[in-house]
C-alpha positions in Angstrom: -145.4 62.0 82.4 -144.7 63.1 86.3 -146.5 66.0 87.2 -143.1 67.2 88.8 -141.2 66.6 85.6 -141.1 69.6 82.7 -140.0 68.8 79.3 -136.7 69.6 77.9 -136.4 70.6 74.5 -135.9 66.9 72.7 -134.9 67.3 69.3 -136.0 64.8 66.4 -132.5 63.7 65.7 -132.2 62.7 69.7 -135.4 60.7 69.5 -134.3 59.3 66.5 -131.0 58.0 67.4 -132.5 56.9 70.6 -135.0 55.1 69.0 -131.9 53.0 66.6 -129.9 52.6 69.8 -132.0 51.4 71.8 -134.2 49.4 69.2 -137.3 51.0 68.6 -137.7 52.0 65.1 -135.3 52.4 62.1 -135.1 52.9 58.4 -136.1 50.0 56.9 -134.1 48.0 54.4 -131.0 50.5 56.1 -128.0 47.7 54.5 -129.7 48.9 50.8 -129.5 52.5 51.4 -132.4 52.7 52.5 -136.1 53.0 51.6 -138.1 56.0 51.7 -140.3 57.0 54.1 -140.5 53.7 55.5 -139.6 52.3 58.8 -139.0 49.0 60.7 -139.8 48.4 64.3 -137.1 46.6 66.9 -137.7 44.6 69.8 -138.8 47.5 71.9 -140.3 49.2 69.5 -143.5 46.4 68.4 -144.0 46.4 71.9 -144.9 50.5 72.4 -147.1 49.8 69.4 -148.9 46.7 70.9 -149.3 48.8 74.2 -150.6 51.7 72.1 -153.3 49.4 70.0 -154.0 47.5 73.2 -154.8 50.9 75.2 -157.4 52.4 72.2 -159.3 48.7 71.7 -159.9 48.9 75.5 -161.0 52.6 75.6 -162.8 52.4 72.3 -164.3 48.9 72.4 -163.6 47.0 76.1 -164.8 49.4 78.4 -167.9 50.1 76.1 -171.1 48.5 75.2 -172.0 50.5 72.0 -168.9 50.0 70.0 -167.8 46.5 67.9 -164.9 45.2 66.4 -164.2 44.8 62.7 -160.9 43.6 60.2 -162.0 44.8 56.9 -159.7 43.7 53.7 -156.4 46.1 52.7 -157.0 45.6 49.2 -160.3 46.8 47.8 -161.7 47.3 44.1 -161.7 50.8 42.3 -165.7 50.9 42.8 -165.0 51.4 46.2 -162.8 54.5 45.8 -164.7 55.8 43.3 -168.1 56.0 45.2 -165.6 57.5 48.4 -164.7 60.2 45.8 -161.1 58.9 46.3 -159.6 58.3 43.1 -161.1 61.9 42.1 -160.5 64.0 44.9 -157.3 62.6 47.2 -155.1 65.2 45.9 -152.7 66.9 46.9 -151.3 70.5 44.6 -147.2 69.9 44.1 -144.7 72.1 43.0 -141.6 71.6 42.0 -138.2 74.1 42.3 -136.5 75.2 39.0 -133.7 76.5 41.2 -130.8 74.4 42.3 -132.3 71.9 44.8 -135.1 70.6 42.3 -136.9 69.7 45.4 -141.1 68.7 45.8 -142.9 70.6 47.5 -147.1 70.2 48.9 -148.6 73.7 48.1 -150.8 73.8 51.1 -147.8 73.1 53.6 -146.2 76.1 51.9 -148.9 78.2 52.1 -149.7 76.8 55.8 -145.6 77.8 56.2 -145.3 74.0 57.3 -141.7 74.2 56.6 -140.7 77.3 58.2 -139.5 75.1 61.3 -136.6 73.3 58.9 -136.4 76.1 56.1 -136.8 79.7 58.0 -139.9 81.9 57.3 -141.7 81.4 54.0 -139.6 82.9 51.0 -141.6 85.2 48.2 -140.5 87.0 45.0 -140.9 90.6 44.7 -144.4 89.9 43.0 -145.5 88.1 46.3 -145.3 84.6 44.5 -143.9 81.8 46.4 -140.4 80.5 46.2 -138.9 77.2 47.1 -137.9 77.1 51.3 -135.0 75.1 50.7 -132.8 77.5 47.8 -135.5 80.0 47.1 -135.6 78.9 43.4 -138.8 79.7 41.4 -141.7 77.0 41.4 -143.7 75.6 38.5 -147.6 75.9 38.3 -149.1 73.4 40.9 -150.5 70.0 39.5 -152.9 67.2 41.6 -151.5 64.2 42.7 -153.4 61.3 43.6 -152.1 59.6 47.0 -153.4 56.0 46.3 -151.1 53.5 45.8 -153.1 51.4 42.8 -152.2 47.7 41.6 -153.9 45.0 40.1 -155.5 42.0 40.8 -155.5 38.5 38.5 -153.5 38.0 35.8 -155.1 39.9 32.8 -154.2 43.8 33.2 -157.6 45.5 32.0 -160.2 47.9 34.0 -161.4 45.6 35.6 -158.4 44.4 37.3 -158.0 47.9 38.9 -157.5 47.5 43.1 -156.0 49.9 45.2 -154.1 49.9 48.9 -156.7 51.3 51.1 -155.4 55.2 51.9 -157.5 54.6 55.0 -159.3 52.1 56.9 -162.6 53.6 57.5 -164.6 53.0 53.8 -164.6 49.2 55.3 -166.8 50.1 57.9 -169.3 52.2 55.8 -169.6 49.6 53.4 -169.6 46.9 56.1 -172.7 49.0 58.2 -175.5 46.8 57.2 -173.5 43.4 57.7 -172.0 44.3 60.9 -175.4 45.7 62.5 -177.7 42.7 61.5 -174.9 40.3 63.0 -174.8 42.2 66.0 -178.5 43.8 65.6 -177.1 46.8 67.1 -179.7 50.1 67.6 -178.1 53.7 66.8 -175.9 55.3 68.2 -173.5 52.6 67.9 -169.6 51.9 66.4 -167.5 50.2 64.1 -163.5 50.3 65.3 -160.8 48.8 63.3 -156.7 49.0 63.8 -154.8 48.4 60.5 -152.5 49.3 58.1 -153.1 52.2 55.6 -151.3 53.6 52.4 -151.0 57.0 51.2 -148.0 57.6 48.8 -147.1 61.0 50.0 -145.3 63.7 48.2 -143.3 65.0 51.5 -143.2 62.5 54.4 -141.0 63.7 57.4 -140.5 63.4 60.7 -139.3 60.5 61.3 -142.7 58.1 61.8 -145.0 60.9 62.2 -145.6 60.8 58.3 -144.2 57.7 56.1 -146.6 56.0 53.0 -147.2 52.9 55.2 -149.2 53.5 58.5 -151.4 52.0 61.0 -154.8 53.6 61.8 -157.1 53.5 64.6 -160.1 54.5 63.6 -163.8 54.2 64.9 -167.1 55.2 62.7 -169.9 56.0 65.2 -173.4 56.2 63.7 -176.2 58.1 65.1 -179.4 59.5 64.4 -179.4 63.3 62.3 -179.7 65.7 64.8 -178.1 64.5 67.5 -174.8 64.3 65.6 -173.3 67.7 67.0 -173.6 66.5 70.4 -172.0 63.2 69.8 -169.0 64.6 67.9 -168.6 67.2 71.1 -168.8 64.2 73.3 -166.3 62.3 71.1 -163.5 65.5 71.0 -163.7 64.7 74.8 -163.4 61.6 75.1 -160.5 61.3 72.8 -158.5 64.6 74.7 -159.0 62.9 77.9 -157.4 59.3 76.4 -154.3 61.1 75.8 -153.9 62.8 79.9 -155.2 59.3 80.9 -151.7 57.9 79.9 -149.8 60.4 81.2 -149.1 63.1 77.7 -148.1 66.8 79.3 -151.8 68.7 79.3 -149.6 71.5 78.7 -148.3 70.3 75.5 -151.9 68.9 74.3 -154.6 71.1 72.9 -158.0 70.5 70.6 -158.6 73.0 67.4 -161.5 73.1 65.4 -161.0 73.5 61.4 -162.2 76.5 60.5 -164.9 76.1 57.4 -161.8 76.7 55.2 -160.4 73.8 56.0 -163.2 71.3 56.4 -162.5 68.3 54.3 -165.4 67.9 51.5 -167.4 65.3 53.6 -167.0 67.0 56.7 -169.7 68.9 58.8 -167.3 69.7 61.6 -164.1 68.4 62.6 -161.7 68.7 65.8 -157.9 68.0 66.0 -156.3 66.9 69.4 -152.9 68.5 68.6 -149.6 68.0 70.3 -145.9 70.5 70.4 -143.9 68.4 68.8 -140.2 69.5 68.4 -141.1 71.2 65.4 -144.2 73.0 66.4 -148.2 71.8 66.7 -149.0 68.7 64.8 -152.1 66.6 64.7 -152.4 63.8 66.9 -155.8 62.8 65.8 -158.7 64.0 63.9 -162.5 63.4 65.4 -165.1 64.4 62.6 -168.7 64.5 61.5 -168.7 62.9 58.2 -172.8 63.3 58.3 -174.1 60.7 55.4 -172.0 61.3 53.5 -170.4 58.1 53.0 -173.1 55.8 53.6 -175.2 57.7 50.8 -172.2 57.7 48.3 -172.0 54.1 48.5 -175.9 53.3 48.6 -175.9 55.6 45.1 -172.8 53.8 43.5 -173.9 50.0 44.8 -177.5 50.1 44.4 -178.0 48.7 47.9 -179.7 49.9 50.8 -177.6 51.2 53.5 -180.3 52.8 55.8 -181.5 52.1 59.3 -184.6 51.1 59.8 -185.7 53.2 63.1 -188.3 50.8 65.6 -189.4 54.0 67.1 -190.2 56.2 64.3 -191.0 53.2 61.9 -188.8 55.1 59.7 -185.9 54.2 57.0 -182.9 56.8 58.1 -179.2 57.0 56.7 -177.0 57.4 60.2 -174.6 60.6 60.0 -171.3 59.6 61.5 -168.8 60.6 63.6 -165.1 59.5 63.2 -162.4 59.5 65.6 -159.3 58.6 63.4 -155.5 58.4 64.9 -152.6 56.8 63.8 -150.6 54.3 65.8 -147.2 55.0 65.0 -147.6 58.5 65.4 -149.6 58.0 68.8 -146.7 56.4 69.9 -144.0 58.7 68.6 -146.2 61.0 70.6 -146.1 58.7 73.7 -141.9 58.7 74.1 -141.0 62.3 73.1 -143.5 63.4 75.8 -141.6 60.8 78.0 -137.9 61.6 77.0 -136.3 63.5 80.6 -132.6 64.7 80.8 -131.6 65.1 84.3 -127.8 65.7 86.0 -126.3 62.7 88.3 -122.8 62.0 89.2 -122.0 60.3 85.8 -123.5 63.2 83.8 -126.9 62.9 82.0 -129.5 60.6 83.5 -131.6 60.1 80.5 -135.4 58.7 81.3 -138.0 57.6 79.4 -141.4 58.5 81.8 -143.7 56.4 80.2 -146.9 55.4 82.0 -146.5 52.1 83.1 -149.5 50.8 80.5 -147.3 52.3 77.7 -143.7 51.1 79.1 -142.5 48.6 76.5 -140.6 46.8 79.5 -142.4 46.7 82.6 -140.0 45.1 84.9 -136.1 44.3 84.6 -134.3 41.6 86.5 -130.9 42.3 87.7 -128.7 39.7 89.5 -125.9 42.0 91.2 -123.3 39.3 89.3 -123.2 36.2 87.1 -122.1 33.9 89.6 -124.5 30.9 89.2 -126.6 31.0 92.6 -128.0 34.6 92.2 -128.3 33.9 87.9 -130.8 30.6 89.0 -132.7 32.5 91.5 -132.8 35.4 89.3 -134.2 33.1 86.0 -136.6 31.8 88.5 -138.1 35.1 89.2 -137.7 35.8 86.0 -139.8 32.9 84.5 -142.7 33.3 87.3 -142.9 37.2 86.4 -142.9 37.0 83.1 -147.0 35.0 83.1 -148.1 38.7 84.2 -145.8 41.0 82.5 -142.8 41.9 80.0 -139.5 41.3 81.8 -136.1 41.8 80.6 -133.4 40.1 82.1 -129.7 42.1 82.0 -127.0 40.4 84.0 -124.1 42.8 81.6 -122.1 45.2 83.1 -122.0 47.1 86.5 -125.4 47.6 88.1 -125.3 51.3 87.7 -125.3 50.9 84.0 -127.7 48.6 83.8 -130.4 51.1 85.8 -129.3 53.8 83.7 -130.4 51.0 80.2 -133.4 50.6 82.0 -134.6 54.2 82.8 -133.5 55.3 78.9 -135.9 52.5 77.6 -139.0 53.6 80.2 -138.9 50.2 82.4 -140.8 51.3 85.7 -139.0 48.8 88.0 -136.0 46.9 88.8 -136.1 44.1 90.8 -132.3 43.2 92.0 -131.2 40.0 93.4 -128.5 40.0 95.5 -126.0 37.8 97.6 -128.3 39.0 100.5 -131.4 37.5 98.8 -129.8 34.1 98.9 -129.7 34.9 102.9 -132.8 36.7 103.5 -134.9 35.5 100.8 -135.7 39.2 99.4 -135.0 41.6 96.6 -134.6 44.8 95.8 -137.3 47.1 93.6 -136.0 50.0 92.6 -138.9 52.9 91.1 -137.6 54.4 87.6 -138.6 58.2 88.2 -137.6 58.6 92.4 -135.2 55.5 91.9 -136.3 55.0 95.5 -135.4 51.2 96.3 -137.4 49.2 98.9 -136.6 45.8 100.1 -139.4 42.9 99.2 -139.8 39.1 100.4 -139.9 36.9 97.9 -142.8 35.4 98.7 -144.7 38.9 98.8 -142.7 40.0 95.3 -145.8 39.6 92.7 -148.2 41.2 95.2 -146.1 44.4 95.1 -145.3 44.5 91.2 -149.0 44.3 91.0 -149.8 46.9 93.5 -148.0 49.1 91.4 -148.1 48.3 87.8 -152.2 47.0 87.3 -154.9 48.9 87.4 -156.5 49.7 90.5 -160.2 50.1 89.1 
């Protein structure tokens, strides 16, 4: 986001029907009513999520020499979740209202006041128990729910035909460690990132894409000696605070919390959350924790094989601790365009602007012929064709070239090139710069040379 440029205060429902509009992301299966917590992603929209996974690979695996690659199955047997301590303890405590709403409620998130954003402050009886945000009926005792969405596999429906939908994509890598670092005969510290689709069949998704039952994960397990994990997962917070100002998120709006020991997941030593002010207050971005041994030992126990590392300088057997960056795509780049959504007056009212870094624009460069007569439409599909080798272009040849800018800042394209009758004349064009809308005039033959000036990397 420009450094000159404060946020307004976006609400969901504006990002949301920006994001329809505009063809980002919607409800999916919208002409059946709808289905729940789920959401499909429009032209624009795949493209924000490509940029997003495209960023983290290079961060977490391009630019390094310590970290690999893995695609580890979706589906995996109950064994696996068992040894994970999945099927026993991903739970989370529900209540539901007696009162007139009947609604579902997670217990922490009440207790957290989660909902005090849509509901008002948290509602108690005269006894100090709590009551449902919504009416402010009574609640029934809290029961555990199990988030895993379980199937089966084959055609015989018996034990052993028990699978589940991964709730998360980083039990691939634990029980892939051995594999993956004879293949690549890898020495600690060293990582195992994977982007891919996770499951969790939650209670009380909201907010738009920040919480549905069908997500994508970027997650990275990095393995190092014991003893040397608390500097690594201090190194790690870091690293993963600075992707985020890297591609432009408000540093004002961004912040890292450590869990207090209350809130430490069972397997965690230590965990950090990069946090960011969403419309509805601070929400977790991503979550970079010290899983010590845990997982690696859990699975050695329930498998019977050996998951150690065998240490050349100690000539000892050691199980890695872990550290684990985890963030989730969609959410990431939810993230990315409410930070870059900027209201601003002009003549015809609201200038609406999407200040995306250029690496996370969907769009990178628009081509506008000033009309559809055919001279400037075949010189504009020729520039259009070269351009598009090196970059995402839309072409928009509909309506009058004011509107057309204005489409193009409300979808976060950082330049326009416009061909006019001049260009047939004076063979040059027209950029024009999203956030100034400055316009400079460009020879043809020098066009490519100055979209890449501005929208490649430098380094």
């Amino acid at each position: 986001m420009s450094s000159e440029t404060k946020p307004v205060n976006v609400t969901m429902d504006t990002i949301i029907s920006l994001c329809k509009r505009r063809g980002f992301a919607f409800q999916s299966s919208e002409i059946y009513g709808g289905f729940g917590s789920t959401y499909d992603y429009g032209p624009l929209g795949v493209e924000l999520l490509r940029n997003v996974r495209n960023l983290w690979w290079r961060a977490m695996v391009q630019e390094r020499d310590d970290v690999v690659g893995l695609e580890a199955s979706i589906l995996g047997p109950e064994a696996v979740y068992i040894a994970s301590n999945h099927v026993s303890n991903f739970t989370d405590p529900l209540v539901d209202c007696k009162g007139e709403c009947k609604k579902r409620w997670r217990l922490d998130h009440l207790v957290e006041g989660q909902y005090e954003a849509e509901y008002g402050p948290t509602k108690h009886d005269k006894d100090g128990q709590l009551l449902c945000p919504k009416c402010g009926g009574e609640l029934t005792e809290p029961r555990k729910f199990n988030l895993m969405f379980k199937t089966q596999v084959g055609v015989i429906e018996d034990e052993s035909s028990v699978a589940y939908l991964r709730p998360e994509t980083a039990q691939g890598m634990f029980i892939n460690f051995t594999t993956v670092q004879n293949a690549t005969r890898r020495k600690l510290p060293f990582g195992i990132a994977q982007i891919g689709k996770s499951f969790r069949n939650e209670i009380t998704p909201g907010n738009f894409v920040f919480r549905t039952r069908e997500f994508e994960q970027a997650e990275m397990e990095f393995f190092v000696k014991p003893g040397t994990d608390d500097d690594w997962h201090a190194y790690w917070v870091k690293e993963r605070h600075e992707w985020y100002l890297r591609y432009g998120i408000n540093p004002e709006r961004l912040r890292v919390r450590p869990h207090d020991k209350d809130e430490l997941s069972f397997y965690s030593k230590a965990t950090s959350d990069v946090e960011y002010r969403f419309p509805w207050g601070w929400g977790e971005l991503e979550g970079i924790a010290n899983r010590t041994s845990y997982d690696l030992d859990n699975h050695a126990r329930h498998s019977g094989k050996d998951l150690s590392y065998f240490d050349e300088e100690t000539k000892e057997h050691i199980v890695p601790y872990v550290i684990e960056p985890a963030a989730g795509v969609s959410r990431t780049a939810l993230t990315f365009l409410i930070d870059a959504y900027d209201e601003e007056p002009d003549k015809d009212g609201t200038r609406v602007v999407l200040r995306f870094h250029k690496d996370i624009a969907p769009i990178k460069i628009a081509i506008l012929p000033l009309s559809k007569k055919e001279p400037l439409v075949n010189l504009a599909r020729q520039l259009e064709k070269k351009l598009r080798k090196r970059w995402m272009v839309l072409y928009d040849e509909t309506q009058a070239i004011g509107r057309r800018y204005r489409r193009q800042d409300e979808i976060g394209t950082p330049y326009c090139v416009t061909v006019d009758f001049d260009s047939l004349e004076d063979n040059a064009v027209t950029i024009r710069e999203r956030d100034s809308m400055a316009q400079v005039r460009i020879a043809i033959p020098d066009l490519m040379a100055a979209l890449s000036e501005r929208l490649d990397d430098k380094d």
